[in-house]
C-alpha positions in Angstrom: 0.0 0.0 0.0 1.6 3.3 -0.9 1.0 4.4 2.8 3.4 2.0 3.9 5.8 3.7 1.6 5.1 6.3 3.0 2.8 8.4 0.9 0.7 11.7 2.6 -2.1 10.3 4.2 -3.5 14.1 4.1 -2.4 14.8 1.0 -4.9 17.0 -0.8 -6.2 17.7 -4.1 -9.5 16.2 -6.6 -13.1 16.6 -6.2 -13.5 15.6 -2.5 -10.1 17.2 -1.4 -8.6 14.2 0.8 -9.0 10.5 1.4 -9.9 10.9 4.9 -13.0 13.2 3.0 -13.6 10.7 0.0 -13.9 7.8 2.3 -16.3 9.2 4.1 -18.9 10.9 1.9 -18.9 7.6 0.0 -19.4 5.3 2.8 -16.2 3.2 3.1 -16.0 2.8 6.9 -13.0 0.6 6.4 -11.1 3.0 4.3 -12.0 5.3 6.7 -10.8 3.3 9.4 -7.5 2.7 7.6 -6.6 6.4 7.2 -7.2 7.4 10.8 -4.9 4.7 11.7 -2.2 5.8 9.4 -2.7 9.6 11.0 -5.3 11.2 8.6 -6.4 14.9 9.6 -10.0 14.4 10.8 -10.1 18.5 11.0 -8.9 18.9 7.1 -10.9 20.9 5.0 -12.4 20.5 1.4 -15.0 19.4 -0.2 -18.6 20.4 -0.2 -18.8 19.7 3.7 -16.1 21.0 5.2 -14.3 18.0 6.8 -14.5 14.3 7.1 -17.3 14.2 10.0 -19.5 16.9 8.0 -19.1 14.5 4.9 -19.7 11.5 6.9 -22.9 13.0 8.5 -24.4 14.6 5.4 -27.6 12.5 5.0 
């Protein structure tokens, strides 16, 4: 996994700004899961929500 290599878990940029954001306004608990293991900003901006929580809690 590029993680492991040593890739930026926070690393920004694309439509939903982060990962940590793209895992959670699509659902993938276990992605999200993964990330916040590996360190992932829950507080980084982007995206139409905001953050990760605002993304995760937009239903």
């Amino acid at each position: 996994m590029l993680l492991d290599k040593g890739a930026d878990v926070n690393a920004q940029g694309g439509r939903y700004g982060n990962a940590l954001y793209a895992a959670s306004a699509t659902g993938h608990d276990q992605v999200v899961q993964m990330l916040l293991d590996k360190g992932a900003d829950v507080n980084a901006q982007g995206g139409q929500y905001g953050n990760a929580l605002k993304a995760a809690s937009k239903e």
